[in-house]
VOMIRO-591721 format. One record per residue (C-alpha): residue in three letters; x negated, y negated, z negated; chain. Coordinates in Angstrom, 2 decimals, decimal comma, padded with zeros to 5 digits. Last residue first. Layout:
N
ALA/X/Y/Z/A
...
This chain:
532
UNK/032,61/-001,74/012,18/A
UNK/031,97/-003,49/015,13/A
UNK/034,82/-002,77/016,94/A
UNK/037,21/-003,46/013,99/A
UNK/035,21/-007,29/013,70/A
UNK/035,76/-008,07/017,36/A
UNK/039,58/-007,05/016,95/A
UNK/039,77/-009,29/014,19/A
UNK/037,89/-012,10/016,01/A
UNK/040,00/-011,62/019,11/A
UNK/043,13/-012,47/016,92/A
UNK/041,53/-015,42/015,44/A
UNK/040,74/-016,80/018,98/A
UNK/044,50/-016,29/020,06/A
UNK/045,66/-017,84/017,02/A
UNK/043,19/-020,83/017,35/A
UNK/043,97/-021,16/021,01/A
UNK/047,81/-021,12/020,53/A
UNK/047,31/-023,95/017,98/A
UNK/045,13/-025,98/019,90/A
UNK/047,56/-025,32/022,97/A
UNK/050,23/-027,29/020,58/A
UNK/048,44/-030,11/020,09/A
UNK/047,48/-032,00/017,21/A
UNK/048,71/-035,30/017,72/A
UNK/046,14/-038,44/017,46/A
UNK/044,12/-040,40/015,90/A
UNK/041,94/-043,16/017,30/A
UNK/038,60/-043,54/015,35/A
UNK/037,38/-046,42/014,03/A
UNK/033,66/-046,48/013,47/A
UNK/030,98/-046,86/010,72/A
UNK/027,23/-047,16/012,26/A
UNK/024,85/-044,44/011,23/A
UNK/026,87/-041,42/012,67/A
UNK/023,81/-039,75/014,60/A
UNK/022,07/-037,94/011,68/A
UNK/025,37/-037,39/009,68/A
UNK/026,75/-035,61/012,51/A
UNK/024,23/-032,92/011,95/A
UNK/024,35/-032,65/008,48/A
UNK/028,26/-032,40/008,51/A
UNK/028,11/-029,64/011,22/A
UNK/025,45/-027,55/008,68/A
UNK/027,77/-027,61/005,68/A
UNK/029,20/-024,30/005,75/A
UNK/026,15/-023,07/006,68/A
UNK/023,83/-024,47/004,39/A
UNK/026,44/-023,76/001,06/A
UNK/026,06/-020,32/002,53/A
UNK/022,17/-020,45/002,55/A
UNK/022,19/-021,78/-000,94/A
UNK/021,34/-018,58/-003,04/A
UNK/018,96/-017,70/-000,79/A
UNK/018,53/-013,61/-000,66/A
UNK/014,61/-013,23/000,01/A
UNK/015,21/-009,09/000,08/A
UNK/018,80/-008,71/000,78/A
UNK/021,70/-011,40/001,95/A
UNK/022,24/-014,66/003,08/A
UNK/019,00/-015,24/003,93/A
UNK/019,34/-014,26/007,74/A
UNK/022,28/-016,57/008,07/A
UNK/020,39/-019,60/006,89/A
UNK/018,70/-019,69/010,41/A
UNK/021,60/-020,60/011,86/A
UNK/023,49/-018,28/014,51/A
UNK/025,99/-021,33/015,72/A
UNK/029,28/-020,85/014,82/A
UNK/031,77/-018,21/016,01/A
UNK/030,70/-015,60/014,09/A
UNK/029,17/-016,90/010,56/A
UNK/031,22/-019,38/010,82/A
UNK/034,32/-016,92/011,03/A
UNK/032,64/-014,92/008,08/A
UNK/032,13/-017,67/005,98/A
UNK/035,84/-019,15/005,91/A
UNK/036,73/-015,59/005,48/A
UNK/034,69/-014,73/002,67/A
UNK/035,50/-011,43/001,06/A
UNK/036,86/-008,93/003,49/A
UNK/035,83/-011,47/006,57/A
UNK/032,03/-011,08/005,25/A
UNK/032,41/-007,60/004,43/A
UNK/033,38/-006,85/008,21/A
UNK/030,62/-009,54/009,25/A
UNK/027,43/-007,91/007,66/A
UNK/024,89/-010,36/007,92/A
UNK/021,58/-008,60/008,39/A
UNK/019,25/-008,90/005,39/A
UNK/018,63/-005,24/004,97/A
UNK/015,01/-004,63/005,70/A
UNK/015,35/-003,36/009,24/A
UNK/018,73/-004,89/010,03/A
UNK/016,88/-008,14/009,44/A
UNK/014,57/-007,26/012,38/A
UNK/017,54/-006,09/014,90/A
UNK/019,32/-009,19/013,44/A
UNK/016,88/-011,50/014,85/A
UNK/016,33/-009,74/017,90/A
UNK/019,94/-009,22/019,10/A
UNK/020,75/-013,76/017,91/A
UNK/017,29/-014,68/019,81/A
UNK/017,55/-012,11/023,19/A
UNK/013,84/-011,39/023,89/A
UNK/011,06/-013,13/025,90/A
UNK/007,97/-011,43/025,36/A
UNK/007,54/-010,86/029,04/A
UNK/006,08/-007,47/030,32/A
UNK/009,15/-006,15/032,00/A
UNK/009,69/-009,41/034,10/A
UNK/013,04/-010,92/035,45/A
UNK/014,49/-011,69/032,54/A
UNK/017,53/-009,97/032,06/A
UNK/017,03/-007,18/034,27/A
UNK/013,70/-007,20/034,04/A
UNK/014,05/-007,20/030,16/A
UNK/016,65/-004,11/030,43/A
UNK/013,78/-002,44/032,66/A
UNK/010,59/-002,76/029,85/A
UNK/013,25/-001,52/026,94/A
UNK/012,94/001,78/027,70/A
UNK/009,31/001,83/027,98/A
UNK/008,96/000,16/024,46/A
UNK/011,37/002,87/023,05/A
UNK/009,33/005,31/024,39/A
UNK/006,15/003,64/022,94/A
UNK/007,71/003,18/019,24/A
UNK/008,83/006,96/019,29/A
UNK/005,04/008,27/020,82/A
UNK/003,86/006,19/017,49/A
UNK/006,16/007,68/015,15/A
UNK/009,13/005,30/014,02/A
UNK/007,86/002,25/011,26/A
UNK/008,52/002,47/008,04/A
UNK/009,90/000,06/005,40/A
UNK/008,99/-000,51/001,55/A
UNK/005,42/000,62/002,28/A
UNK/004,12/-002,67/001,20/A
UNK/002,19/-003,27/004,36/A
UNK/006,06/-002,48/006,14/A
UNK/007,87/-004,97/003,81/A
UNK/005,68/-007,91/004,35/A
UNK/005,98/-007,47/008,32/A
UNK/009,79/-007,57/007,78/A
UNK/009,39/-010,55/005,87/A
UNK/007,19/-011,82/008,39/A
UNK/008,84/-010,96/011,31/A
UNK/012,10/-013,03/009,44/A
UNK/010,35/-016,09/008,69/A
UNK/008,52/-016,49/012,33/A
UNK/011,62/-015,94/013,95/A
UNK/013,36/-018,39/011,62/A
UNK/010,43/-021,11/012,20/A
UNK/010,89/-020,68/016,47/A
UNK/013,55/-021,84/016,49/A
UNK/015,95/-020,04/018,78/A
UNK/015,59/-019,58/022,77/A
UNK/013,53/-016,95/022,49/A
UNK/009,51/-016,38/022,73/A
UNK/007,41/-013,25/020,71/A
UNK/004,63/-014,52/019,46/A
UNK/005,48/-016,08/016,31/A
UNK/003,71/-013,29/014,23/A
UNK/001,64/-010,58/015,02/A
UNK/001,08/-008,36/012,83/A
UNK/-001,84/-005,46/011,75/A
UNK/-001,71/-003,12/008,38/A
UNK/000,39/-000,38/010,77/A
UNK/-002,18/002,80/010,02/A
UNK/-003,99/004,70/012,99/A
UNK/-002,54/001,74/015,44/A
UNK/-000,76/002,53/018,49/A
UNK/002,28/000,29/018,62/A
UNK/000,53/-002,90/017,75/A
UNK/003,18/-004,65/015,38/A
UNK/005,25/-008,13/016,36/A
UNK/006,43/-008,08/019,55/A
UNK/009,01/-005,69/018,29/A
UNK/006,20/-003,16/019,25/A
UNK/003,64/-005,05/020,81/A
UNK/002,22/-004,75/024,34/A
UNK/000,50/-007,93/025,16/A
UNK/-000,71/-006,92/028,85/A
UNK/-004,18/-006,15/030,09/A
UNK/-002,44/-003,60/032,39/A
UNK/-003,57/-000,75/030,04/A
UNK/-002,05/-001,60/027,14/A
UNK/-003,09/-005,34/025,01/A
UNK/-002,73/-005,88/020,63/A
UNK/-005,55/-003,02/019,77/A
UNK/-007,97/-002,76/023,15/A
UNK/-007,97/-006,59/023,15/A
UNK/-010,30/-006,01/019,84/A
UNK/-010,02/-009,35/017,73/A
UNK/-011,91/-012,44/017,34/A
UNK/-011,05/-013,94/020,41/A
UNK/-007,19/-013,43/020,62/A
UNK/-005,42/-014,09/023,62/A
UNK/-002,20/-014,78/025,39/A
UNK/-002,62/-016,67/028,33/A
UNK/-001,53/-020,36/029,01/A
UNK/001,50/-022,19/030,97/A
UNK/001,02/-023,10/034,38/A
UNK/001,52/-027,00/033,95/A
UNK/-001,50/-027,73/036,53/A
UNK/-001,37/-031,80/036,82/A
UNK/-002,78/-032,65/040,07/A
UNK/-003,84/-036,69/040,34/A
UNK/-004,63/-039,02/043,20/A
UNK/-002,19/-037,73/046,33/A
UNK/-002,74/-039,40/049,04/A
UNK/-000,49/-037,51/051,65/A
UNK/002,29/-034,89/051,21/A
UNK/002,84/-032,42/053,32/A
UNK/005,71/-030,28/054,44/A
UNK/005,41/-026,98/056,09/A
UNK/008,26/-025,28/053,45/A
UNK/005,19/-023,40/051,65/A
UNK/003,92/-027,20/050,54/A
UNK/000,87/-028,52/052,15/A
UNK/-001,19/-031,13/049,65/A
UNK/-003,17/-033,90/050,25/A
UNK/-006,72/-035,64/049,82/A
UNK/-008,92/-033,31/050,83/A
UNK/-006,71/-030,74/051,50/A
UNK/-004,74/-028,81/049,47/A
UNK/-002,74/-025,42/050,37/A
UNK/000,71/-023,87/050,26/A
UNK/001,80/-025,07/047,34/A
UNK/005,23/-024,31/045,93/A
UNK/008,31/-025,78/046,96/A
UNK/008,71/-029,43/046,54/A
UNK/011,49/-031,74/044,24/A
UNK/010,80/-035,43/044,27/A
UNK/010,12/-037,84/041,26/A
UNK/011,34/-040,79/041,28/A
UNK/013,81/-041,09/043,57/A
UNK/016,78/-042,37/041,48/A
UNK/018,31/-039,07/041,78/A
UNK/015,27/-036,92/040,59/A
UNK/014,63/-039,13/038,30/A
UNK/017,95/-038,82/036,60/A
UNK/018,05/-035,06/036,92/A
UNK/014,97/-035,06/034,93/A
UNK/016,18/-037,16/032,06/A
UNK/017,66/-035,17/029,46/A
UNK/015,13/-032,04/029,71/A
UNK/015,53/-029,10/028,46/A
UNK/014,33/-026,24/030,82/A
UNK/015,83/-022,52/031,00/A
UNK/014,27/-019,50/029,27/A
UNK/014,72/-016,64/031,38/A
UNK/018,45/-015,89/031,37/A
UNK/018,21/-013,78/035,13/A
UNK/021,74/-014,69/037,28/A
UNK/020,77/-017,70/039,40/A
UNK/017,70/-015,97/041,00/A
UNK/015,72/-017,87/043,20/A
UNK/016,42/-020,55/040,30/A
UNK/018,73/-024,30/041,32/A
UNK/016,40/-027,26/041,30/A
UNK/016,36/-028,50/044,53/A
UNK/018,97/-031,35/043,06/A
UNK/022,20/-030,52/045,09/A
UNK/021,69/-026,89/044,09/A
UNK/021,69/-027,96/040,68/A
UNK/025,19/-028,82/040,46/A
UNK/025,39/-031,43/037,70/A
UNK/026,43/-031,55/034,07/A
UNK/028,40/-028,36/034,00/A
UNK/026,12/-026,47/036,57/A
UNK/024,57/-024,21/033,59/A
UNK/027,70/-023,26/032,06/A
UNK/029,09/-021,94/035,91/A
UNK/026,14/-020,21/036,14/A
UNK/026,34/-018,36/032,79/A
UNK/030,06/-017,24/033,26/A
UNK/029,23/-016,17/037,04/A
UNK/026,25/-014,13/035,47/A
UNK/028,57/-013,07/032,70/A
UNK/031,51/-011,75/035,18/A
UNK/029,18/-009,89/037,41/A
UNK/027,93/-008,41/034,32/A
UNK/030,93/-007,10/033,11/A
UNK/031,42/-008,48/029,33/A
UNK/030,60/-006,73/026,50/A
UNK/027,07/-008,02/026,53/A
UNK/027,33/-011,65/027,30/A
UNK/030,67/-011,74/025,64/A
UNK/028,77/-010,55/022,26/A
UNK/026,30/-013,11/022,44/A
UNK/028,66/-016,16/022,99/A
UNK/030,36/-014,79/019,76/A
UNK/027,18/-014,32/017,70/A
UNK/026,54/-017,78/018,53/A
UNK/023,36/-019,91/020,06/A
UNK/025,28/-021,54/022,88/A
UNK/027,41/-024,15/020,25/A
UNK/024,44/-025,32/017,80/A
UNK/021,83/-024,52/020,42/A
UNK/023,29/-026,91/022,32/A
UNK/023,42/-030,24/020,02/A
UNK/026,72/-031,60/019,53/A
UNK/027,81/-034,69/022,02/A
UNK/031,01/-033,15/022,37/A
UNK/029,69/-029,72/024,20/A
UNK/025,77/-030,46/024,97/A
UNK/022,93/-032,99/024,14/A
UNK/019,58/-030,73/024,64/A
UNK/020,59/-031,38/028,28/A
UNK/019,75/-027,71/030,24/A
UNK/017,80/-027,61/032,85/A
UNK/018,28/-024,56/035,24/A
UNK/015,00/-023,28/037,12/A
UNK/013,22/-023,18/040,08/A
UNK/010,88/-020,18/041,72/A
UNK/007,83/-021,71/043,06/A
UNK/007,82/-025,15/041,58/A
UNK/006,49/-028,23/042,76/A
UNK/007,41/-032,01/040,94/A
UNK/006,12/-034,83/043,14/A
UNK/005,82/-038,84/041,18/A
UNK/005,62/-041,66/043,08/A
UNK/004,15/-044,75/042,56/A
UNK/003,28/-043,87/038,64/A
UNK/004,96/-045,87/035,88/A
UNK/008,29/-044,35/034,95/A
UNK/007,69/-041,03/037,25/A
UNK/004,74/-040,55/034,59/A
UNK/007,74/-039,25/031,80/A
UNK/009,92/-037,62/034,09/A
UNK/007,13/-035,58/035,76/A
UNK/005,43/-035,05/032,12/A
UNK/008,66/-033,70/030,50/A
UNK/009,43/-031,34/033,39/A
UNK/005,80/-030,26/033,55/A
UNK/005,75/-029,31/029,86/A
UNK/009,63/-027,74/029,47/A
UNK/008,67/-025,45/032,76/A
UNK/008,90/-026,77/036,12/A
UNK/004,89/-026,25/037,33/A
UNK/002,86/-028,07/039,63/A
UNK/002,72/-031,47/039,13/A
UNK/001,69/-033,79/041,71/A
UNK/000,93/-037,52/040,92/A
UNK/000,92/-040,55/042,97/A
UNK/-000,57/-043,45/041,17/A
UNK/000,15/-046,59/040,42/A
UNK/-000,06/-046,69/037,08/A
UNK/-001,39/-043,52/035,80/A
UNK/-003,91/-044,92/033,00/A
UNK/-002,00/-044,20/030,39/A
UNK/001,27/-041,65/031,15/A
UNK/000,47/-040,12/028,08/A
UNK/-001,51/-036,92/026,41/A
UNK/-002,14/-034,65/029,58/A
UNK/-005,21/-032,44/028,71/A
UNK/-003,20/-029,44/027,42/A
UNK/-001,31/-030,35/030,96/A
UNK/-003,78/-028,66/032,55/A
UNK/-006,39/-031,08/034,98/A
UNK/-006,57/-032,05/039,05/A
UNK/-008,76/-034,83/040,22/A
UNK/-008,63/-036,29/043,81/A
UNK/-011,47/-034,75/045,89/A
UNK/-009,45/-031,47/046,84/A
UNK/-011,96/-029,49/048,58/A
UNK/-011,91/-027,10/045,66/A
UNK/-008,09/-026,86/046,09/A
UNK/-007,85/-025,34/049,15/A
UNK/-006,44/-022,42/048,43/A
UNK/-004,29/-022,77/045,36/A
UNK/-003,89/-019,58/043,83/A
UNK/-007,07/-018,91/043,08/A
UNK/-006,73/-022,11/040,81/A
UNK/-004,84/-020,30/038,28/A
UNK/-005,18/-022,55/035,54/A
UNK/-003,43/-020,76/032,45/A
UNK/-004,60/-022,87/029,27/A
UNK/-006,01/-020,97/025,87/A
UNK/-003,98/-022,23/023,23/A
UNK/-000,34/-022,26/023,22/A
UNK/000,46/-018,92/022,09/A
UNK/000,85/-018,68/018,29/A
UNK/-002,50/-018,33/015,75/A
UNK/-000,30/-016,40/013,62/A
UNK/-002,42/-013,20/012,76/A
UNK/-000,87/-011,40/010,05/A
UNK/-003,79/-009,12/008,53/A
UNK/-003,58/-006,43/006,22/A
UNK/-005,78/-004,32/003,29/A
UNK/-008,46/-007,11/003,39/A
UNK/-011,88/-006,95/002,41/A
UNK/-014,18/-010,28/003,47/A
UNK/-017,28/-011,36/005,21/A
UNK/-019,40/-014,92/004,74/A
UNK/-020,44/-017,06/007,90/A
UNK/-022,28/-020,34/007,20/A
UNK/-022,35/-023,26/009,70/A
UNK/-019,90/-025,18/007,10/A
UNK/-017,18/-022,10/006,84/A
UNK/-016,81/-019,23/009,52/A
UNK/-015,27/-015,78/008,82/A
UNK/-015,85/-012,83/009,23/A
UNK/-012,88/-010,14/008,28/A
UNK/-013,33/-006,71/007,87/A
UNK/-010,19/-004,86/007,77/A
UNK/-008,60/-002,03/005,76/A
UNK/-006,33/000,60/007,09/A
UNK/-007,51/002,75/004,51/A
UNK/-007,60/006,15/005,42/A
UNK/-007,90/005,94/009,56/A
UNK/-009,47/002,63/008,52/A
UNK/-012,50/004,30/007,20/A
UNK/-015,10/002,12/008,60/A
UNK/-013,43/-000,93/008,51/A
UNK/-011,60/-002,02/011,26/A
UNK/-012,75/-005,51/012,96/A
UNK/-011,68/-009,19/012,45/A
UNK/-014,19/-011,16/014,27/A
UNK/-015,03/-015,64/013,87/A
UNK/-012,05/-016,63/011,57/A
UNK/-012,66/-020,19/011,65/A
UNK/-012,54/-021,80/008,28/A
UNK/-012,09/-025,65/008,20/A
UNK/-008,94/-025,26/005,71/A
UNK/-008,85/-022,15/003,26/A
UNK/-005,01/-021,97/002,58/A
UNK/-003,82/-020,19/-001,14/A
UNK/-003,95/-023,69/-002,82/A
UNK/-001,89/-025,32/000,19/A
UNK/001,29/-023,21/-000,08/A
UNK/003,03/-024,67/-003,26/A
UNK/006,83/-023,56/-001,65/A
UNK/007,94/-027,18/-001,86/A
UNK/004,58/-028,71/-000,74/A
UNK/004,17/-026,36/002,25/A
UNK/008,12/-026,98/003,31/A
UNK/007,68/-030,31/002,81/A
UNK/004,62/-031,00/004,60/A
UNK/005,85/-028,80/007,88/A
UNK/009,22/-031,52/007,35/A
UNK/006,67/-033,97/008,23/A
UNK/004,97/-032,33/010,98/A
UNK/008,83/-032,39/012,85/A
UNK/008,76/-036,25/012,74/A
UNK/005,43/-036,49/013,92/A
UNK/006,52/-034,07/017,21/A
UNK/009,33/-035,86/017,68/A
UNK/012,39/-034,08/016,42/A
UNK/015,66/-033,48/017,68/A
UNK/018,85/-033,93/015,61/A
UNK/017,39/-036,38/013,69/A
UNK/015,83/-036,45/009,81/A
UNK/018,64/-038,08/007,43/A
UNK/019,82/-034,86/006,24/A
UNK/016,67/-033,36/005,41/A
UNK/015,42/-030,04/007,17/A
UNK/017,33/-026,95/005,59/A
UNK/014,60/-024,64/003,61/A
UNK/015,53/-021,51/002,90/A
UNK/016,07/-019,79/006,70/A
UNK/012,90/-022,18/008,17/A
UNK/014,43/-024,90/009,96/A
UNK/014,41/-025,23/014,26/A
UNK/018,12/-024,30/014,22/A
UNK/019,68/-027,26/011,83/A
UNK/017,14/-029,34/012,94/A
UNK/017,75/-029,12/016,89/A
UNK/016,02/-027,16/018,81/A
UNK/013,82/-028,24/022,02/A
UNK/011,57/-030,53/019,58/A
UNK/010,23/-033,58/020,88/A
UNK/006,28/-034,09/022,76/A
UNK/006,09/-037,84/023,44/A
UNK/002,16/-037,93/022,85/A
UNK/001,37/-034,98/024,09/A
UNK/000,21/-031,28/022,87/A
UNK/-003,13/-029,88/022,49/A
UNK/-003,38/-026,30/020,86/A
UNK/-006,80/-025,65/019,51/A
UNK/-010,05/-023,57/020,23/A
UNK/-011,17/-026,38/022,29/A
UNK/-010,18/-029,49/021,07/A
UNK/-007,81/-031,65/023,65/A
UNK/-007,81/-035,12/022,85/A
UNK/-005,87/-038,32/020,85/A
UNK/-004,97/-035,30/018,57/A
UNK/-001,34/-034,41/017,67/A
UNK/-000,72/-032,13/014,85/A
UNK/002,57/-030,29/015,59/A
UNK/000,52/-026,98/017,29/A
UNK/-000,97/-026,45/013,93/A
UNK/000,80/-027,66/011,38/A
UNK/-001,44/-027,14/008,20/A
UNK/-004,37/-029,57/008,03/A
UNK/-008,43/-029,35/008,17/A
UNK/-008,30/-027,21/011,46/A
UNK/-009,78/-023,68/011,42/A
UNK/-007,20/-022,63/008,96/A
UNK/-007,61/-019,25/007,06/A
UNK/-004,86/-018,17/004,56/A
UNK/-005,51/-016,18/001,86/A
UNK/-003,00/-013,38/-000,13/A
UNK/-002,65/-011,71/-002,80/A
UNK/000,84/-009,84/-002,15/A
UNK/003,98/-010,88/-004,59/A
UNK/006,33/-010,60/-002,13/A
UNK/007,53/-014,07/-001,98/A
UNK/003,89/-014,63/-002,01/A
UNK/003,28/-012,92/001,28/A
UNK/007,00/-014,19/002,60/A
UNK/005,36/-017,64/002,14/A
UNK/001,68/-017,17/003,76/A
UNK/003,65/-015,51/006,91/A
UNK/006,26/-018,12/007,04/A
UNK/003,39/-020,78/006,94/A
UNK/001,17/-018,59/009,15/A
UNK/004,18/-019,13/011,88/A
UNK/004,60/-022,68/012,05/A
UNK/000,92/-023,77/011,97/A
UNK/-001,54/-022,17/008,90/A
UNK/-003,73/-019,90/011,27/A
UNK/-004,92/-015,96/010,11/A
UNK/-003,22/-015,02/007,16/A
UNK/-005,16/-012,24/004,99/A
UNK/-003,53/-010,24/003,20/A
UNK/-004,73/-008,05/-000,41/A
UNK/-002,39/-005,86/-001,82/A
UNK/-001,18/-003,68/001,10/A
UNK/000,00/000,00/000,00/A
């Protein structure tokens, strides 16, 4: 049984990690190359190597009451969506309030963590680590390694012919910070994820002309949805989940197109996917569209080739004087200090069982945590692989056989393609993964006792959005005010935008409100029988 952990990073996910440790009672260190906790949320004026780099208007994709850890709500007067400062903040808190920062060694670089001699036994580690130009080793019975994805940049410049001719300059987005020193310039950005959405429609403001290329498309979501509520507050539910899977899936693809095209038809914007019906994570961005229709930044296919000084897109167009390439390709997985042979298969791929444990180690003292990429917060995720991690070192839960974990691996390679449109992504459903963990150690909600003893709770629970409080409602970690959080979580979020008193207009209830809420309370029962 794990005594002794060691945490390696102290950013979203080694804060969860370093929490559920203590929670648990474990001894446990935290190693921090950086001198503060935060890690991706700690914006430098430059890219450090060996660090995530984010920009100056970075904002949070979830909203508050989504992006909080599960026992820790985000305060009241905090916005909907975060900057990037903002967010950091609340990281304070939630360090200060659990008394995190004596068990963190800041400035230590974890240089190798390697298997002891007698791991097959022991499933110890050795772990070197870096402090003041002097390296000292260490005994630990686990390791969570939480040093999250953003790191090492994706540049595939073999895919660009032509582009060492190019004699305008080209960098990563981990180098963009602001749209300094743009003026006047046209820009390229290859790439229509969040990163190279935000940075088009940011430069587009002050750059002559600003070209957005993507290969495949996507759908952009506005993080301002239904009413004015946030999305993830009324997409994330158990309900929306459950008609995604019960429902034909000729029927859900047209239901999740038709969602998607509510604000504008993204056909008429170049921006419509190759393949409409695949839920890979969509973009949020509430200005894109804007740009795009003002003429400030301009849709292209990918890139054919670059020239000296322009670039051929795969449609035969071309695009002349162009200054500045900005590569948002994403970034590669990797771990430096560890084996590749323990966390990647045969294809050089991440292969982790619940994205969390390496499925073919002698003894299971190894996790990954934060890795694995949904469209929920990512602090919740974090919280509940930990506690779930926790539980395994401890012996408290088991994990199948190894040849059970890689079947079941295998199996689930072709629903991901399906859904996804890769087999090897670590994108995963948010509200089937979460309680898939938590049914694991026995925090999953259970909805039949819920509506036996709680209604009120039970059709929140349900029908609301799948807060993070939901997964500490109940077993190891139980919060004793995560239903108080739940039931309250609407009023929080109005609170942030309702700063100015206003009169509202009443008027009748009507009758089709009534119909729908009988009709909806109906399907809930029936829901709740099937489930049982």
């Amino acid at each position: 049984m794990a005594k002794n952990v060691a945490v390696i990073g102290a950013g979203i996910s080694g804060l969860a990690a370093l929490k559920c440790c203590l929670e648990a009672g474990l001894q446990v260190t935290c190693f921090e190359m950086s001198g503060k906790v935060g890690g991706l949320w700690n914006f430098t004026e430059h890219a450090e190597e060996g660090r995530a780099s984010i920009y100056r208007s970075v904002f949070t994709n979830a909203c508050k009451e989504m992006m909080c850890y599960p026992d820790l709500p985000i305060p009241d007067e905090y916005p909907n969506f975060m900057h990037h400062s903002v967010f950091l903040k609340y990281l304070y808190l939630y360090t200060k309030h659990f008394d995190l920062s004596r068990h963190i060694r800041f400035k230590a670089k974890v240089v190798s963590v390697k298997k002891r001699p007698d791991f097959c036994t022991t499933g110890q580690w050795d772990v070197l680590i870096e402090m003041d130009g002097k390296q000292e080793s260490a005994i630990f019975d686990a390791v969570m390694i939480c040093t999250g994805h953003h790191v090492y940049p994706n540049l595939p410049l073999k895919s660009f012919p032509g582009i060492e001719n190019f004699k305008g300059r080209y960098i990563h987005n981990r180098e963009y910070k602001d749209p300094t020193g743009y003026q006047g310039k046209r820009v390229l950005v290859v790439g229509m994820g969040n990163s190279g959405a935000d940075i088009a429609s940011e430069l587009s403001h002050t750059a002559a002309q600003v070209f957005l290329s993507t290969r495949s498309g996507n759908w952009v979501m506005s993080r301002v949805w239904d009413e004015g509520y946030p999305w993830d507050m009324v997409y994330l539910t158990r309900y929306e989940t459950f008609l995604k899977y019960v429902l034909p899936r000729s029927l859900s693809d047209w239901m999740y197109q038709k969602m998607m095209n509510k604000k504008f038809n993204h056909d008429n914007y170049s921006l419509a996917p190759l393949d409409r019906s695949l839920r890979k994570e969509p973009v949020f961005n509430d200005y894109l569209s804007t740009c795009i229709t003002c003429g400030t930044v301009v849709m292209k296919p990918n890139i054919r080739e670059f020239k000296e000084t322009s670039a051929i897109f795969e449609d035969g167009t071309v695009q002349e004087n162009i200054d500045t390439v900005i590569f948002a390709t994403g970034y590669s997985y990797a771990y430096p200090f560890l084996d590749d042979a323990i966390v990647k298969n045969n294809d050089d791929q991440v292969a982790l069982y619940k994205g969390v444990f390496p499925p073919k180690l002698e003894k299971t003292t190894l996790a990954v945590i934060g890795l694995v990429q949904s469209l929920g917060g990512i602090p919740p995720t974090s919280d509940v692989q930990s506690r779930w991690a926790v539980q395994v070192f401890t012996g408290e839960c088991k994990l199948p056989s190894i040849s059970s974990m890689l079947k079941e691996m295998e199996e689930k390679q072709g629903k991901k393609k399906s859904w996804f449109g890769q087999s090897d992504t670590l994108q995963t459903d948010y509200v089937v993964y979460m309680d898939e963990l938590t049914s694991f150690i026995g925090a999953k909600p259970n909805l039949l006792h819920l509506f036996l003893t709680d209604p009120r709770l039970a059709w929140e629970v349900f029908f609301g959005p799948c807060s993070p409080y939901q997964f500490r409602l109940i077993g190891p970690g139980k919060w004793n005010g995560a239903r108080k959080a739940i039931l309250n979580q609407w009023d929080r979020t109005l609170q942030a935008t309702k700063t100015r008193a206003v009169t509202r207009t009443p008027h009748p209830f009507p009758v089709f409100h009534l119909l729908w809420f009988l009709a909806v309370t109906v399907l809930f029962l029936a829901i709740v029988l099937m489930l049982k």
